[in-house]
Backbone as a chain_set.jsonl record, in Angstrom:
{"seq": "XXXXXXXXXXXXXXXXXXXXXXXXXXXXXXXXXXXXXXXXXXXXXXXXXXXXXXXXXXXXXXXXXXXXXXXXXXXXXXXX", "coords": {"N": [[7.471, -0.877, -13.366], [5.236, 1.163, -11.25], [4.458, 1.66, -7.863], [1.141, 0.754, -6.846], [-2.089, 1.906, -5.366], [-5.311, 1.875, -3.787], [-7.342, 3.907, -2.398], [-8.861, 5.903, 0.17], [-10.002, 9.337, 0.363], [-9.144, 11.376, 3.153], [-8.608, 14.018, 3.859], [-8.806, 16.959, 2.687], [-7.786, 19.422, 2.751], [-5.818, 20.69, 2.181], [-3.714, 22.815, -0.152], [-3.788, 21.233, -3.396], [-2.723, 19.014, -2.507], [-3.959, 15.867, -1.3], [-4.792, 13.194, 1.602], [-4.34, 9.873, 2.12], [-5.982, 7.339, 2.872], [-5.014, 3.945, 3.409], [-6.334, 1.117, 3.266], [-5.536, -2.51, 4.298], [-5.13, -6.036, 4.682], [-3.359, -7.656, 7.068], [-1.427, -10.958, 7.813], [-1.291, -12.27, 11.406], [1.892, -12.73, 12.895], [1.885, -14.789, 14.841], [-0.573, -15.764, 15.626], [-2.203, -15.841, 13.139], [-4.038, -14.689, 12.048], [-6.199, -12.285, 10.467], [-5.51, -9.217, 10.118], [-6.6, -5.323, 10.154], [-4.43, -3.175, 8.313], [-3.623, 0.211, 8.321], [-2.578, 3.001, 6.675], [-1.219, 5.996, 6.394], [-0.738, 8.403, 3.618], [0.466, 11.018, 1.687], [-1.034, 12.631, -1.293], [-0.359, 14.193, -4.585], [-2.548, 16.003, -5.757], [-3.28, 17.942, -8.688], [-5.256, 20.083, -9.66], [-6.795, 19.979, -7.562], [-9.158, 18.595, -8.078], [-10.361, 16.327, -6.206], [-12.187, 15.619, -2.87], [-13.308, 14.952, 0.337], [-13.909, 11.796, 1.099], [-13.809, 10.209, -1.457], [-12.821, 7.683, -3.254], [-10.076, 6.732, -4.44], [-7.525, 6.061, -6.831], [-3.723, 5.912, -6.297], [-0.753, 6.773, -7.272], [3.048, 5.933, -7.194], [5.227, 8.079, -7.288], [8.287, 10.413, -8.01], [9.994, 12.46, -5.398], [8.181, 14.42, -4.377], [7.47, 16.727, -2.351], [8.578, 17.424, 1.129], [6.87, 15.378, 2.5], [5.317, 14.117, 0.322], [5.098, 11.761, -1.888], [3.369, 10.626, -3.843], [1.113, 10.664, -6.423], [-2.651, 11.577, -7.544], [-4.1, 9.291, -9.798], [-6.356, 8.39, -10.637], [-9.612, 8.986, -9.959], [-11.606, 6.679, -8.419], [-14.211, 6.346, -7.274], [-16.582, 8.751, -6.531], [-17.804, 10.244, -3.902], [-20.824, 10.714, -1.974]], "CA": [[6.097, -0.729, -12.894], [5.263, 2.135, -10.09], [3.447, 0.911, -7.159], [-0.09, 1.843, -7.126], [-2.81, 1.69, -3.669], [-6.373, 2.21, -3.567], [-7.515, 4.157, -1.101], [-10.216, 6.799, 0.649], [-9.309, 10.783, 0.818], [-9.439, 11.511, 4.409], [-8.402, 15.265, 3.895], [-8.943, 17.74, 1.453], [-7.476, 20.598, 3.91], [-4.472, 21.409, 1.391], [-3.708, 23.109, -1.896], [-3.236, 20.384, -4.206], [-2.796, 18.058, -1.449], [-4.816, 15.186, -0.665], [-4.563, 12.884, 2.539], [-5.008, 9.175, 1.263], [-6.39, 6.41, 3.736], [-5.269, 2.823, 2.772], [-5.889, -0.019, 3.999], [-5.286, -3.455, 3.431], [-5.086, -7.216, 5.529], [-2.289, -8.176, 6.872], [-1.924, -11.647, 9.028], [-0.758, -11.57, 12.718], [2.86, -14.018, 12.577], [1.819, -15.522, 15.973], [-2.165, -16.281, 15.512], [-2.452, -16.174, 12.017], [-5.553, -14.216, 12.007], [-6.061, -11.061, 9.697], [-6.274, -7.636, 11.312], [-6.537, -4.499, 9.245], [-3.371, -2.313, 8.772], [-3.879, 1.41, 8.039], [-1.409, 4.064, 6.316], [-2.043, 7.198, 5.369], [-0.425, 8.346, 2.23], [0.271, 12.386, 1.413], [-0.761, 12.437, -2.686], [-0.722, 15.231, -5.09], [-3.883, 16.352, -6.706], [-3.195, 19.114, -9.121], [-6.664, 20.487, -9.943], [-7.947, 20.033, -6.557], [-10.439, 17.569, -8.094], [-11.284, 15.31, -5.398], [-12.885, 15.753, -2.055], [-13.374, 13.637, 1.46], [-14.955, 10.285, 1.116], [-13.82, 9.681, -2.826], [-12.226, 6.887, -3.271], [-8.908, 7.324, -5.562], [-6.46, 5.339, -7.488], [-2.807, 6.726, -6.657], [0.579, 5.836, -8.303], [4.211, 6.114, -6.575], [6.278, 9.478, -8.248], [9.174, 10.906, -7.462], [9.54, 12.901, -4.221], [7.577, 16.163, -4.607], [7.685, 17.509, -1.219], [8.859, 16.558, 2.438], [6.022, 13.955, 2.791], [4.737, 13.521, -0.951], [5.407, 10.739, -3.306], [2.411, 9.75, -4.657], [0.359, 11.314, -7.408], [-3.702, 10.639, -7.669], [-4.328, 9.176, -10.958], [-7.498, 8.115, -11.016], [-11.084, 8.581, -9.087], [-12.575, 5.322, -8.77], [-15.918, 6.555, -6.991], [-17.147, 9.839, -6.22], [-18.294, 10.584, -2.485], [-22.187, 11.516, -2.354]], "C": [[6.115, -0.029, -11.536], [4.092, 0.972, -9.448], [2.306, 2.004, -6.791], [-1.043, 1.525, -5.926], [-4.166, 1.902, -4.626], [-6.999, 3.104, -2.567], [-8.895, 5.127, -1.007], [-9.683, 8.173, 1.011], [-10.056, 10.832, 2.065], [-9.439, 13.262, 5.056], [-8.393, 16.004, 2.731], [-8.617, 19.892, 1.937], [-6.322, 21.691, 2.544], [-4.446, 21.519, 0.361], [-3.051, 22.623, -2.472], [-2.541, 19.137, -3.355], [-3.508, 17.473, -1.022], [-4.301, 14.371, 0.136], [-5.415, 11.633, 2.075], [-4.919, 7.918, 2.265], [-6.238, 5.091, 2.78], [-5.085, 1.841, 3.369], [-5.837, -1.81, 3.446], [-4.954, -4.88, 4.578], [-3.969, -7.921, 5.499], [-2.527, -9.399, 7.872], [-0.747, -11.275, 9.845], [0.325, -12.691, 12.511], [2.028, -14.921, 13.335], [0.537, -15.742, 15.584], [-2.407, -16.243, 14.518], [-3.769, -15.759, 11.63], [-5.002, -12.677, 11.654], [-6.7, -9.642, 10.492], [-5.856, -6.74, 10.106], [-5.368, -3.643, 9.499], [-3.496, -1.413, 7.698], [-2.965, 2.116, 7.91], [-2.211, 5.066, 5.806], [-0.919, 7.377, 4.241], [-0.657, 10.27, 1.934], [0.268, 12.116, -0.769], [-1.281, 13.84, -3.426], [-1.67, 15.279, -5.813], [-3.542, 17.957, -6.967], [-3.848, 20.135, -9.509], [-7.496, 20.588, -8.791], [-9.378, 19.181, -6.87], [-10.987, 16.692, -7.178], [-11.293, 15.795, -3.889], [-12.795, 14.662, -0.835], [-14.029, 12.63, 1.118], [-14.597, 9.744, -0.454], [-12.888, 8.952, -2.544], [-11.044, 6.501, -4.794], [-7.83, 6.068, -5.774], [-5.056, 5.987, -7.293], [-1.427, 5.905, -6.838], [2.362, 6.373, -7.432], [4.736, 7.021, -7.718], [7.495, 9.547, -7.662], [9.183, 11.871, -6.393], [8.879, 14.431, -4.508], [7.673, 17.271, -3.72], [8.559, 16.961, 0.056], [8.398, 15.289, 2.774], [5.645, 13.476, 1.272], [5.163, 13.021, -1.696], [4.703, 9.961, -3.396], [1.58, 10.792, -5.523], [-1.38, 10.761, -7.457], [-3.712, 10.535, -9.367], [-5.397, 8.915, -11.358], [-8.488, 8.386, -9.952], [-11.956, 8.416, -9.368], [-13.822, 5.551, -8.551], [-15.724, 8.172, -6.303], [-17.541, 9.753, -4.783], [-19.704, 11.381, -2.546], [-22.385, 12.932, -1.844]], "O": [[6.873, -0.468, -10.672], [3.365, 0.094, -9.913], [2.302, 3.215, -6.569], [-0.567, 0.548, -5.348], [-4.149, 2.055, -5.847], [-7.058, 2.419, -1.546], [-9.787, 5.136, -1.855], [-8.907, 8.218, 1.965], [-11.23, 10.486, 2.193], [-9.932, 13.704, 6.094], [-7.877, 15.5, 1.734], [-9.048, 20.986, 1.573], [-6.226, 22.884, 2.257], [-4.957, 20.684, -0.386], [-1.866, 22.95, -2.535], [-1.764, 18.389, -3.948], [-4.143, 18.064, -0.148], [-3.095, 14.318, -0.107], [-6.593, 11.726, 1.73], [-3.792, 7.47, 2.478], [-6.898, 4.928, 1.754], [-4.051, 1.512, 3.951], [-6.1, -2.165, 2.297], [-4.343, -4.431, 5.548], [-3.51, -8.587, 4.57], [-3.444, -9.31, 8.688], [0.231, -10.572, 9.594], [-0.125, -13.697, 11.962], [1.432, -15.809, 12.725], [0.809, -16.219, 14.482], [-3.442, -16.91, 14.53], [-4.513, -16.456, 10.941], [-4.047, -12.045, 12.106], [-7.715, -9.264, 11.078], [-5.055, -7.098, 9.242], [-5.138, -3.3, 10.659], [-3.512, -1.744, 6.512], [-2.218, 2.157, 8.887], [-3.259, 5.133, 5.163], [-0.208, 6.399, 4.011], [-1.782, 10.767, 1.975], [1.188, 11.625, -1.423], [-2.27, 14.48, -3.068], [-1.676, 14.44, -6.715], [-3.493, 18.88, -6.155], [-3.225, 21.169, -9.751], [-8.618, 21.095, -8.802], [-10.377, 19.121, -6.153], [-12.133, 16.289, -7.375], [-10.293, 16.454, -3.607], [-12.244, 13.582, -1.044], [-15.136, 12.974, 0.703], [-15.197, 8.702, -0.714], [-12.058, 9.292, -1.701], [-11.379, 6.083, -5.903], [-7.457, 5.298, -4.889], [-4.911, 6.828, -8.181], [-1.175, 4.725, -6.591], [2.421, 7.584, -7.224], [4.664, 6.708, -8.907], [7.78, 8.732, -6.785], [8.046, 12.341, -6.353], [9.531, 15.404, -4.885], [7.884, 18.439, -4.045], [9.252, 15.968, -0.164], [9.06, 14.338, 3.189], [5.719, 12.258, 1.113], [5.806, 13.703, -2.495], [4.916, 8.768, -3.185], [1.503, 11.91, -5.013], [-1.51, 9.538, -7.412], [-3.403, 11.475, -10.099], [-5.61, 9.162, -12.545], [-8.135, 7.936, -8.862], [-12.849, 8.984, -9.998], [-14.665, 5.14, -9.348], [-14.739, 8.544, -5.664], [-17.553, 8.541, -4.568], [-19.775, 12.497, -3.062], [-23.411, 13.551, -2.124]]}, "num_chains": 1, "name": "protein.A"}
């Protein structure tokens, strides 16, 4: 089983390259209180189908480029 994110395209600058915002709650050891921790994520989109603000399903691949190993596989919501 590949590991798969959720996330928010943050860039749509590159050909066949999207820029994939994910975040997710991690707790703090010492206070035990949840703060948000943010990665970005370089993922290939081969069609150029998706855009800033859509919110995408992407799946761990094999390395594709320097930064890329993730693929989008799905987009969950559209951006208005």
């Amino acid at each position: 089983m590949r590991k798969q994110r959720i996330g928010v395209v943050i860039s749509d600058k590159m050909n066949k390259t999207r820029v994939v915002l994910v975040e997710r709650l991690k707790m703090h050891p010492k206070y035990k209180k949840y703060i948000k921790a943010r990665k970005k994520f370089y993922a290939h989109d081969e069609n150029n189908e998706t855009k800033n603000g859509d919110i995408v399903l992407i799946e761990e691949t094999r390395p594709l480029s320097k930064l890329k190993r993730w693929i989008i596989k799905q987009i969950v919501r559209r951006s208005e």
